[in-house]
N, C-alpha and C positions, 0 to 999 in steps of 0.2 A: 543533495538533500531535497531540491525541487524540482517537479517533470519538469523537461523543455519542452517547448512544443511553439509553434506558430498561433497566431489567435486563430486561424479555419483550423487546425489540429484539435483543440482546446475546446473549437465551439462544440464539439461531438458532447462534452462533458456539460453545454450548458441547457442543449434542447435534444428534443428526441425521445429516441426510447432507453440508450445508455446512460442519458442525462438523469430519468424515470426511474430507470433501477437502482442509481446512486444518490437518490433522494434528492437532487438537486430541484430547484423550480422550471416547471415547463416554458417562463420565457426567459428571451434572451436579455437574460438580468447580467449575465458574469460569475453565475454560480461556477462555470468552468475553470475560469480563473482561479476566481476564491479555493474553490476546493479543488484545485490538481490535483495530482500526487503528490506526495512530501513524506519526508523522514525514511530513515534505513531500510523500509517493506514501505512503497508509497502509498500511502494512506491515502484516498480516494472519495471524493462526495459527501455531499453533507451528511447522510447517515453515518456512513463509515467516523467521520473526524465529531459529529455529538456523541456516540457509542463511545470512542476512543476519548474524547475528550469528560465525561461520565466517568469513564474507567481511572484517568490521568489525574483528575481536579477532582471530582464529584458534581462538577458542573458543566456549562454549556460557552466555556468561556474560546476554545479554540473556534467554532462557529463566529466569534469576532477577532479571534486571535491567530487565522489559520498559521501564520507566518511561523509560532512558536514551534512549529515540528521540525522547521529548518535549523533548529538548535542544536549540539549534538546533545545535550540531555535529554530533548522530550524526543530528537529524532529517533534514538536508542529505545525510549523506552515505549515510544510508540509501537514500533517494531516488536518488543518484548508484547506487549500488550496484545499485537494482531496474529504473534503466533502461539500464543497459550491460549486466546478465544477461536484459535481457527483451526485446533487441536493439532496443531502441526507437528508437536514433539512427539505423539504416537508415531504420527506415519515419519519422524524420522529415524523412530530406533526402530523401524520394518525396514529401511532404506526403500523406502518410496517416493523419489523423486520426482517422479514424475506429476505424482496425487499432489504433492508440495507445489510443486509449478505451478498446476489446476487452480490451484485454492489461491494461490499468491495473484496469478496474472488473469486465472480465466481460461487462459488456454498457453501451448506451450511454443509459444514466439520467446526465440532466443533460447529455446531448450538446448542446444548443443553448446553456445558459450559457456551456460552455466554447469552442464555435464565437465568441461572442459575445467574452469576454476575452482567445481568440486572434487575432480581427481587432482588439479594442483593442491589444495590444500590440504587434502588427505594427507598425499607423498611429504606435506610439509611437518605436518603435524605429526608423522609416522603412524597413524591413520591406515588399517586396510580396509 
């Protein structure tokens, strides 16, 4: 329910230009920290988690509360919440995995695991 990562991993999230695109503040405050990923689709940066947390609350309470995505109920509906706003359920009855990956990670690091435990779950689910 929370990224791992090292503090030099993390620091990338708290300065820089990925720090900038995830609304985080430009210094090295621990906005990294604060705003990891977290919950079932990891929710990322202070834009991303006051968006999510607007959508969640109507308010701006996860920006003090990051911790509560680690829940499984806001982790769940965190998740719900970043793939109905990230129009995911179109490109998933296209079977566009790949655009999914894109939009979830940015890019498709770890695309063959999850090719992999999406053909598992098919074959589970009976699924073609």
């Amino acid at each position: 329910m929370r990224e791992l990562g090292s503090d030099a991993y993390l620091s990338r999230y708290d300065t820089g230009p990925l720090a900038a695109r995830l609304g985080n503040t430009p210094q090295a405050d621990g906005d990294g920290q604060a705003y990891r990923g977290r919950g079932l689709i990891q929710i990322t940066g202070s834009h991303n988690y006051l968006a999510c947390s607007r959508a969640l609350f109507g308010d701006d309470r996860l920006l003090r509360e990051p911790m509560l995505l680690e829940l499984p109920q806001w982790a769940a509906a965190s998740a719900g919440w970043f793939w109905q706003s990230n129009g995911l359920n179109e490109l998933a009855d296209k079977g566009q995995f790949t655009a999914i990956t894109r939009r979830i990670n940015g890019g498709l690091n770890g695309l063959e695991d999850r090719l992999r435990l999406w053909a598992r779950a098919k074959a589970v689910l009976c699924v073609s």
